[in-house]
C-alpha positions as CSV (number, residue, x, y, z in Angstrom):
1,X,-36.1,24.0,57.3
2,X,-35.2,20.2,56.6
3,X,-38.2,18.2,57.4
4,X,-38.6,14.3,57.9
5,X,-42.1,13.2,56.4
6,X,-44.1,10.5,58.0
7,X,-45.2,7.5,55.7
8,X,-48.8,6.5,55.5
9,X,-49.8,3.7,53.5
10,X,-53.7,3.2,51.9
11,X,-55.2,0.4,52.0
12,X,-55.3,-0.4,48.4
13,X,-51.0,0.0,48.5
14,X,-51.0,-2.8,50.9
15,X,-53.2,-4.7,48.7
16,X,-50.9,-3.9,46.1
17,X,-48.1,-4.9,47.9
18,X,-49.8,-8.0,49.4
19,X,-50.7,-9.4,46.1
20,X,-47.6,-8.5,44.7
21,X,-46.1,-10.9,47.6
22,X,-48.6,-13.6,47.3
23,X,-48.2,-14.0,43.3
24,X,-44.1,-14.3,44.3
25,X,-45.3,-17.0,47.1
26,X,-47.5,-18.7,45.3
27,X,-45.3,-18.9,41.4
28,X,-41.6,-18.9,42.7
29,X,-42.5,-20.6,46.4
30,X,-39.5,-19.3,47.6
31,X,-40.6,-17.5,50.7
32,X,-37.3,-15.7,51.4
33,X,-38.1,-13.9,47.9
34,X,-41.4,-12.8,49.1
35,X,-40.3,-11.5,52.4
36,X,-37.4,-9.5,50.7
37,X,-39.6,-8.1,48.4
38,X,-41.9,-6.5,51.4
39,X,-38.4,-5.1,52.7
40,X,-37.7,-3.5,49.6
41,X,-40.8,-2.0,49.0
42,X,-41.0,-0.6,52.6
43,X,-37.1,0.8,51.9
44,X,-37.9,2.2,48.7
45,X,-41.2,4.1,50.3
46,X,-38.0,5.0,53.3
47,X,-36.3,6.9,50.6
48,X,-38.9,9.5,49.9
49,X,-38.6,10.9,53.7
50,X,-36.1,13.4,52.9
51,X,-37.0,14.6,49.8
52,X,-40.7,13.5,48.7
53,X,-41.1,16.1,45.9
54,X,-37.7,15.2,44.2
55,X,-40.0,13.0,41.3
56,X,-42.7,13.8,39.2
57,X,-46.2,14.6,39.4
58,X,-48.8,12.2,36.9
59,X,-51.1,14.9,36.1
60,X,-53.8,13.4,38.9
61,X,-54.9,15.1,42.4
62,X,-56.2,12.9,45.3
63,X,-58.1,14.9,47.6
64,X,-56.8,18.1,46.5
65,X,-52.8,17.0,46.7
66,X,-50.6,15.9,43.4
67,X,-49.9,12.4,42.9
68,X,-46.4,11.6,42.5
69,X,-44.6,8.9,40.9
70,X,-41.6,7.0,41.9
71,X,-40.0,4.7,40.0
72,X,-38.2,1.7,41.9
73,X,-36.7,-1.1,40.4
74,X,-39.4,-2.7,38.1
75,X,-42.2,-1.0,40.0
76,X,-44.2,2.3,40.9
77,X,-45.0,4.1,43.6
78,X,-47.8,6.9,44.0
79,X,-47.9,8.6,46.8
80,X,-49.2,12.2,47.7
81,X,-47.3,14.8,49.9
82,X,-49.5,16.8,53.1
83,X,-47.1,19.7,53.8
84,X,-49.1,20.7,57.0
85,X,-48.5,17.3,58.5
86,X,-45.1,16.6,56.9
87,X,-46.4,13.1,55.7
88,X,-46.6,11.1,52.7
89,X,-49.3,8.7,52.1
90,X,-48.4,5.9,49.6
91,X,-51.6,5.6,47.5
92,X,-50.7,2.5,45.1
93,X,-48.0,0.4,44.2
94,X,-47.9,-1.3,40.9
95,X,-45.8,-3.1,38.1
96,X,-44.1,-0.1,35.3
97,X,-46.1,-2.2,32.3
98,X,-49.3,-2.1,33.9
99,X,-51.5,0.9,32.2
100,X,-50.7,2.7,35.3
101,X,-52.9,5.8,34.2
102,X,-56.1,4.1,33.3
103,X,-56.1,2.2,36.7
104,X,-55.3,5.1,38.7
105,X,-57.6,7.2,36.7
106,X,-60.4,4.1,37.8
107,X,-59.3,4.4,41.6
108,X,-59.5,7.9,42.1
109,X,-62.9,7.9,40.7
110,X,-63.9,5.3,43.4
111,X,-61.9,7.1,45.9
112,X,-62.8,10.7,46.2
């Protein structure tokens, strides 16, 4: 059976995702840039409904789930998949040359 997943967002992905806005704001001051960008992230975390476990997983577990990756555009998306709930909870959002792992690595100790 074809399901449609739910999307759940942490609060550290709207940090992310706020500060990712703020630094647009604030360098480019172009607000129609920032507020596109929130669109697009939001669409791009759209696209996983259908098919969340379409990427790959980053070798981490959050509470017990794998962590999946999605690349979009110049930036990543981790995000774990609840089959019992049918939703996907967007854990972080960050730029592809961040050291994505060691920060991860760093939140999921705080986190669990």
């Amino acid at each position: 059976m074809k399901y449609t997943y739910k999307i759940e967002y942490t609060f550290s992905s709207r940090d992310d995702i706020k500060k990712m806005k703020k630094y647009i704001l604030e360098n480019f001051k172009y607000r129609e840039l920032g507020e596109n960008f929130t669109k697009r992230m939001k669409e791009a975390a759209r696209q996983l409904k259908t098919l969340p476990k379409g990427y790959d997983t980053v070798g981490f577990q959050y509470c017990g789930y794998d962590i999946y990756l999605k690349p979009y555009r110049t930036y990543l998306f981790f995000y774990i998949v609840d089959e019992s709930t049918h939703t996907i909870t967007v854990l972080r959002v960050m730029q592809d040359g961040m050291n994505w792992q060691y920060i991860l690595k760093r939140w999921l100790q705080g986190n669990q």
